[in-house]
N, C-alpha and C positions, 0 to 999 in steps of 0.2 A: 504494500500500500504506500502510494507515496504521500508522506506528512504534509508536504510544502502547500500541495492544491487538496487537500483532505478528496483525493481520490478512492473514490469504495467503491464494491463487486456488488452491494444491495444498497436499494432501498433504504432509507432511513425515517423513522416520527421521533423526534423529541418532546419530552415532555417535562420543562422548569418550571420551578417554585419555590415559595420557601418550605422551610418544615413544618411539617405536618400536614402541608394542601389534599396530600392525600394522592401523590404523586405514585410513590410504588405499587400501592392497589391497583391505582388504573393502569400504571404502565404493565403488572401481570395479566389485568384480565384482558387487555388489548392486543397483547401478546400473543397469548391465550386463543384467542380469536381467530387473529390473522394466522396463526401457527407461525409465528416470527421469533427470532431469539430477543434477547432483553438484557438490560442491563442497566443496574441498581449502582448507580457510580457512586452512591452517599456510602455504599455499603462498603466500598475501597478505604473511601477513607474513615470507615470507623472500623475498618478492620486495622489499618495504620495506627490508628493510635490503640488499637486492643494491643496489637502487636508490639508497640512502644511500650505500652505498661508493663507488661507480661516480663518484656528484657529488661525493665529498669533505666528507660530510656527517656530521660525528660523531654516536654516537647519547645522545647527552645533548643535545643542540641541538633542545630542542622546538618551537620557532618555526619551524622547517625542516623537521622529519620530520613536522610536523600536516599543513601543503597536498602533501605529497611522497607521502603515504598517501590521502589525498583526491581525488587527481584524478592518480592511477597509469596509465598505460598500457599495460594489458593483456588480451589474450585468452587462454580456455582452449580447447583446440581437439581433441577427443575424436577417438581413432583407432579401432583395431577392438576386441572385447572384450578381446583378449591383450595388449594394448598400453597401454603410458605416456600419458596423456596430455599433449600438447605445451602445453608455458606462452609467451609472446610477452609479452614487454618489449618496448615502443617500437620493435617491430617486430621482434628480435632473439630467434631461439631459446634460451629461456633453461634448460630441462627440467633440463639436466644442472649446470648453473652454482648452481641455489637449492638441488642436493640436497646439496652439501657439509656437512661439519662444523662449519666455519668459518661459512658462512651459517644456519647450523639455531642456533648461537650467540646468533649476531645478529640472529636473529628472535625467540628467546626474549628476549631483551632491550626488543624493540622492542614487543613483545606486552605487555609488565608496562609501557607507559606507558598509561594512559589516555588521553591526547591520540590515540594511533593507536588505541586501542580506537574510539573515540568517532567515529572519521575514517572506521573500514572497516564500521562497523555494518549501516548503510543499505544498503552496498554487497553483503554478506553476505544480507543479509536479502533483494534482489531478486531474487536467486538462485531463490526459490520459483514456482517457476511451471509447467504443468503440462506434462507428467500428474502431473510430482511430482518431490522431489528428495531425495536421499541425501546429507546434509551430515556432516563429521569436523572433527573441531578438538579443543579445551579446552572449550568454554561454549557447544555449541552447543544443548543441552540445557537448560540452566540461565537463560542470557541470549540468543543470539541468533534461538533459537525456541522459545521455554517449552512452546508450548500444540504439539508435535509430538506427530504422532498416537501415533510408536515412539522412547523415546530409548534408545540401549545407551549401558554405561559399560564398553570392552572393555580390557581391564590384563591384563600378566603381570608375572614376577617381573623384577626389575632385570637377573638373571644370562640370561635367558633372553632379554630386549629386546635388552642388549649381542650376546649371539648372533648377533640374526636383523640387528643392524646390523654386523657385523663380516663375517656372512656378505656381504651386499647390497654392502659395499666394496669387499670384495675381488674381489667379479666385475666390478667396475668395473677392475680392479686400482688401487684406490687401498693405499698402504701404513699401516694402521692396527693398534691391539692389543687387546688385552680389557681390560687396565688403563688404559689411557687412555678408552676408551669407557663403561667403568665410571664412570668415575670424572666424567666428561662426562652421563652419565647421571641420577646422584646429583644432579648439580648442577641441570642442569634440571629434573631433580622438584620442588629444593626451590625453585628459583626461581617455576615455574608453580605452584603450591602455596600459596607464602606472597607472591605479591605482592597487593596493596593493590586492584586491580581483577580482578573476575571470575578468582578461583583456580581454578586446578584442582580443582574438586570434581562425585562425581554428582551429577546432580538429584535431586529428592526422589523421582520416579518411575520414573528409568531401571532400568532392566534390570541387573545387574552380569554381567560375563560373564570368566572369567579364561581365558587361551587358552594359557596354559604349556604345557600339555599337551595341546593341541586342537591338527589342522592348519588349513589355509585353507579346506579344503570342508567343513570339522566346522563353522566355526566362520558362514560362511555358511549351511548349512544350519539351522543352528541361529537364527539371526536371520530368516529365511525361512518357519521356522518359525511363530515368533514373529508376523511383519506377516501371517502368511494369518489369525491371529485375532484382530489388532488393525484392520487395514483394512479386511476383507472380511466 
């Protein structure tokens, strides 16, 4: 694949937001659909920094989190449509371990370094292949497939993200609040937002799509839409 002109063998839909828009859902079950491959770039980088913890690797130690995001050991490994798909660290199931708080933290962090931008590019970008692939991130729109056939930009309101993540906790039974998540929320907006490499911003083309008030099949449907007159 040549980097320079992001030249790919398939197909592409991107689909950026901030956290919690409710981006991986849709990007599986659209996936799912099309019978497309997919890819969860948030899940790189919270593998990045699971990874960093695990070594004892602080994340201001750029010399260390550059070859550690470069040459990561991992598989994604797609189950049935209903289902999660499983993440594998260095052999270890790690699904449940990167959905944390704490790890969603320390991938935002690790995301605003360029050095790991720069590291997981290439690796992101392989991802394209056919029949085609349904990618979710920050930038996947904007920098790591410009020239994508479909990009959405899917957002709701802050009050509404903390919702559907407070809801997602708690069937975990993890013990979390809405003030705290709020307020975890805020912060990652402005981090993704206003850091210094590939912000949080739509592309010039995408789609804007607000889903506050849409469900999961609205909001599907509604992108599906969409790719039967941009693809076909």
């Amino acid at each position: 694949m040549n980097s320079t002109n992001n030249t790919t063998t398939a197909p592409v839909i991107t689909i950026d937001g901030p956290t919690a828009s409710g981006k991986g859902t849709i990007t599986r079950l659209l996936a799912g659909r099309l019978g497309w491959r997919l890819l969860d770039s948030g899940a790189l980088y919270r593998l990045v920094a699971l990874a960093a913890e695990r070594r004892g690797i602080t994340l201001d130690d750029l010399a260390s989190l550059e070859p550690l995001a470069a040459h990561l050991d991992v598989e994604f490994v797609a189950g049935e449509p209903d289902e999660e798909m499983a993440i594998v660290l260095e052999g270890e199931d790690v699904t449940s371990d990167i959905r944390t708080e704490t790890c969603g933290n320390g991938a935002s962090r690790v995301a605003a370094l360029p050095v790991v931008r720069a590291a997981l590019l290439e690796r992101q970008r392989a991802f394209a292949q056919p029949p085609g692939l349904v990618a979710d991130g920050r930038d996947m729109g904007t920098v790591v497939f410009p020239r994508a056939a479909v990009k959405i930009f899917l957002t709701a309101s802050a009050e509404e993200r903390a919702r559907r993540r407070y809801n997602q906790l708690k069937d975990k039974g993890l013990g979390v609040t809405m003030r705290s998540l709020l307020a975890e929320i805020a912060e990652r907006d402005t981090r993704d937002q206003q850091r210094s490499v590939s912000p949080l911003a739509p592309a010039e083309d995408a789609v804007m799509l607000d889903s506050s008030d849409l469900s999961i099949d609205e909001v599907v449907e509604h992108i599906w839409t969409l790719c039967q007159v941009r693809l076909y």
